[in-house]
Residue, then its C-alpha position, 0 to 999 in steps of 0.5 A: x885613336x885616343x881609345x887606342x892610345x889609352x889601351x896599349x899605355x895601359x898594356x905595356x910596363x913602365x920602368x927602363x933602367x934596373x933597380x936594385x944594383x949589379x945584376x950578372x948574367x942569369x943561368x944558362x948565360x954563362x959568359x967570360x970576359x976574356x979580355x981586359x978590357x972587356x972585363x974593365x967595361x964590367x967593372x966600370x957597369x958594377x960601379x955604376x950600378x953600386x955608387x949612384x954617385x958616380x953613376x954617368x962617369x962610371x957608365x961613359x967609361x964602361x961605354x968607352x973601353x968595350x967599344x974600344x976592345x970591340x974596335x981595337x983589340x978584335x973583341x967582335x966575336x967575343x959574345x961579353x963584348x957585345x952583351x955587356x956593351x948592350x947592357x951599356x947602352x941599356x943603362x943610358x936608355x939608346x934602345x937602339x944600340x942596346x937592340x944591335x948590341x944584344x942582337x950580336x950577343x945572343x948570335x954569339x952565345x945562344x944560351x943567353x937569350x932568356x937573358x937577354x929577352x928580359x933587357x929587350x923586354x923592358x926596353x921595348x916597354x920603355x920604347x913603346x911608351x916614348x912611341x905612344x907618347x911622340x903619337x900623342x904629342x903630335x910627332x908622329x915620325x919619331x913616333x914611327x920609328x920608336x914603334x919600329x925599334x919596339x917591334x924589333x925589339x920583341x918581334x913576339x909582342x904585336x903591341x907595336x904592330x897595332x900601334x903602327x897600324x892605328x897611327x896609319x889608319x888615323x892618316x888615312x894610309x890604309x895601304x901601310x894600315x894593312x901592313x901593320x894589320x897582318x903584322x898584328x895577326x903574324x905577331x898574335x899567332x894562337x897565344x890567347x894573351x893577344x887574342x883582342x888584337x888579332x881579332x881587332x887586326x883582323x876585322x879592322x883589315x876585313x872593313x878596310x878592304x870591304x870599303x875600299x871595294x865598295x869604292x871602287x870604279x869597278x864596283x861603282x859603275x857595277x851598281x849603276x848598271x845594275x840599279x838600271x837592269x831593276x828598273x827595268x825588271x820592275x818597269x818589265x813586270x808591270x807591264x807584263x801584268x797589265x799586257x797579260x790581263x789585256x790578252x786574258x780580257x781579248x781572249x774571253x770575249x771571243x770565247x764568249x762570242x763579244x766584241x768589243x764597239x769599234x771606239x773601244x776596240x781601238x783604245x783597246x789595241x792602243x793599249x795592247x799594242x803600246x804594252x806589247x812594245x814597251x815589254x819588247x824595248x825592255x827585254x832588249x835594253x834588259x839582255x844589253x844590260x846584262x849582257x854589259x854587267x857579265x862582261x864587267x864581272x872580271x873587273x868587279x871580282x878582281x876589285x872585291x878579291x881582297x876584301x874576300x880573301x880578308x873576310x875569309x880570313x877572318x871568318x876562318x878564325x871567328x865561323x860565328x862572326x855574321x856581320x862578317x859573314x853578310x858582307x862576305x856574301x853581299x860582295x859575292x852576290x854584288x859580283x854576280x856569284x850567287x851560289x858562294x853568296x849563299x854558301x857563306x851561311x852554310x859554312x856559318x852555321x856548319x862551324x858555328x852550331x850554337x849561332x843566334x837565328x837573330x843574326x840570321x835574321x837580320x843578314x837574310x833581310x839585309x840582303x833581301x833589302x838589296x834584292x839579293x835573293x838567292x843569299x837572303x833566303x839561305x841565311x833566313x832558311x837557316x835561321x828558321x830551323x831555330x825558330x819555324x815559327x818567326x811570321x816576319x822571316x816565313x814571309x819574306x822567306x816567301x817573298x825571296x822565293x817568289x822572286x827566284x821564281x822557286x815554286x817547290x819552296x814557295x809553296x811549302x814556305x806560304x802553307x806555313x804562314x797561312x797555317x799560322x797567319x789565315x786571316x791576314x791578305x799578304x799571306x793569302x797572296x804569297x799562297x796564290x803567287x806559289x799556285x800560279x808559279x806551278x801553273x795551278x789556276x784554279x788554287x791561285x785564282x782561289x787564294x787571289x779571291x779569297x785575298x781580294x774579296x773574300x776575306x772581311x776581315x784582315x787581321x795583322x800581329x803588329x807586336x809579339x814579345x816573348x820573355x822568359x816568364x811568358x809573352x805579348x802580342x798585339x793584334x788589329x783586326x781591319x774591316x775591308x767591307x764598306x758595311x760593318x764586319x760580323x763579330x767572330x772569335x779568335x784564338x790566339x796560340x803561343x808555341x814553343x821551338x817544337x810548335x807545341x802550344x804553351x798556352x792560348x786564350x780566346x778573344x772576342x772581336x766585336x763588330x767593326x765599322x766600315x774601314x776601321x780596326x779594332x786592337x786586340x792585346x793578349x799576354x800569357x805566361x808560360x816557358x820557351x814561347x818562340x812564335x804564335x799562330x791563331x784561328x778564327x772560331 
């Protein structure tokens, strides 16, 4: 709030009253008394502006004869009456008056309103300053309707929009805090003089309704069920696992003619037979579940339908915003709408070309943290047609895949990564995992060895720093055999966004004991180095 103050004092002008004496109408405002009282009131409004001295006499007399022509001698339609009667009561400061009175005026005499636009300017200045001040002194109904009467004022000027807002965003009034958040936005329009508040306007809305959302009943019991169906998936898995490697086992030892000693053939059926009914209990609690959450989704989208329409909103002003855009598709995959989740990073990089793939990045795995797949692969897809070769985005890219069970880009994604990373066990895997979801045992049996048993030693880049002038990376070569590992070479290659090396250097790496590892640390020069890849040699 104190922010908040400081800015609109530091935006508004200070001084109230006109200086330099008698100043008459400006062109095109041409107005005639008409009257002689009206024209009194003139006088008494020159002399006051002339003789400082004489100054509070001259205005209360100039105040008392208009009101009276106005009253008592039929000057309502009589645009001096009114603007002159506003010029009085410009003078001893009652911006209301001077706001109703100038008001009548420019109706009468639509000539005079750059005229009059200048009084109600410096007037909402003035107004604007005493509102902030109330605000600060604590008096924040009086602050409320200065506020009010500033943006009555200059309608144009969101200044006191934002004001109000922020008074009642501080009370934790977040209904009126919207009110005033759209009014800010109305009041911006396109004018580039209050490009700040609109977009402040807008993303203070959009945070509003996202917590709001998020806070709702709807939305709290929502996430219960669904933390609840993961459990149950990860439980599910498990079991599924151990259950089909138990068939496997039964399965064999018929082919090969065996059969297992009775003792153990009873465990053994304890053991399938108890694996086979908790995957049945979980498949039927899990359809429950799900079965529940589709026919809570109606709520669920009718809570998250505003902070959606605001975040719409503010995307539509601002394509390249992507902490909008993550929360934008955390509420629509939340809601059980996958396709739009994933269609709100189509749209980001569609209108906004020149985007950062670092705020992909971070939003794809954001999302992916949440085990929103479908929107956390879009948003990491998308940011790797910047830079293909980002070893952390390929893999979880991978393991997004995985999930979603999509095996034609799993298998693309793995063959990338293995390309860059062949030494390294999650590599290895996530290749075997694309082989088995297209059903090829051979090739996933081949990859799970080659992770499992095969590979002696793994080798993980637990730091690559690019910067202009060249890059770092940090590589630890880990020994998984219980007996010391071969020396062998490596060669490290950095590459540019095209995958063209840049430059390389080769490493030995001694042999190592039993579990332990050993840090290799190469540096490069070199321009546009985006990623790496080495081999063993």
């Amino acid at each position: 709030m104190k922010a908040a103050l400081t800015a609109l004092c530091s935006a508004v002008a200070a001084p109230l009253l006109a200086q330099g004496g008698w100043v008459t109408p400006q062109p095109p405002c041409e107005l005639s008394a008409a009257h002689f009282k009206v024209n009194g009131g003139v006088l008494h409004l020159k002399a006051a502006a002339e003789k400082p001295d004489q100054r509070n006499g001259q205005l209360a007399e100039a105040g008392r004869v208009l009101v009276a022509a106005i009253l008592q001698d039929k000057q309502d339609k009589n645009p001096a009456a009114w603007y002159y009667l506003g010029r009085y009561y410009f003078e001893i400061g009652d911006a209301g008056g001077a706001d109703s009175a100038l008001a009548r005026a420019l109706s009468l005499a639509p000539p005079c309103k750059q005229d009059i636009d200048g009084y109600r300017r410096r007037l909402w200045a003035s107004t604007l300053n005493a509102g902030l001040a109330a605000w600060q002194g604590g008096k924040e109904d009086s602050a409320v309707v200065l506020f009010g009467l500033a943006a009555r004022l200059v309608p144009g000027n969101p200044k006191a929009f934002v004001a109000l807002a922020g008074l009642y965003a501080g009370k934790e009034n977040y209904d009126s805090a919207l009110v005033f958040y759209r009014r800010t936005v109305e009041a911006a329009g396109n004018d580039t003089a209050f490009a700040k508040d609109k977009r402040e306007a807008l993303g203070n809305a959009a945070r509003l309704l996202v917590g709001r959302a998020q806070n709702d009943a709807a939305a709290q019991h929502y996430a219960r069920l669904r933390a609840s169906a993961d459990s149950i998936d990860r439980g599910l898995e498990s079991d599924s696992t151990v259950l089909a490697r138990l068939i496997a086992s039964s399965q064999s030892r018929k082919t090969r003619g065996r059969r297992l000693a009775p003792a153990d053939q009873q465990t053994f059926t304890r053991d399938s037979s108890g694996r086979a009914q908790a995957v049945a209990q979980a498949q039927v609690a899990r359809a429950a579940l799900l079965q529940q959450m589709a026919a809570d989704s109606g709520k669920l989208q009718a809570a998250f339908a505003p902070a959606i329409a605001a975040l719409h909103d503010y995307l539509a002003a601002y394509p390249g915003e992507m902490d909008a855009a993550t929360s934008l598709a955390t509420l629509y995959a939340q809601s059980g709408r996958a396709a739009p989740a994933s269609a709100v990073f189509d749209s980001v990089a569609a209108h906004a070309q020149n985007f950062d793939p670092e705020d992909l990045f971070t939003a794809g795995q954001r999302l992916m943290s949440q085990r929103w797949y479908r929107a956390g692969a879009r948003a990491l897809a998308l940011a790797l047609t910047k830079n293909p070769y980002r070893r952390d985005a390929l893999y979880s890219l991978g393991v997004g895949y995985y999930q979603l069970r999509d095996s034609t880009n799993l298998l693309a994604v793995a063959q990338r990564l293995v390309q860059l990373d062949p030494l390294n066990r999650g590599s290895l895997k996530l290749l075997a995992g694309a082989w088995d979801l297209r059903g090829r045992r051979d090739s996933t049996l081949k990859y799970v060895a080659q992770a499992d048993s095969l590979l002696a030693v793994e080798v993980s880049v637990t730091s690559f720093v690019p910067d202009s002038a060249g890059a770092a990376v940090t590589l630890l070569a880990t020994n998984l055999r219980p007996a010391a590992s071969k020396p062998f070479r490596l060669t490290v290659e950095f590459l540019d966004l095209q995958g063209k090396p840049v430059a390389s250097e080769t490493r030995d790496v001694p042999a190592i004991p039993p579990q332990e590892n050993q840090q290799l640390d190469v540096k490069v020069s070199g321009k546009g180095i985006a990623g790496w890849r080495y081999r063993p040699s």
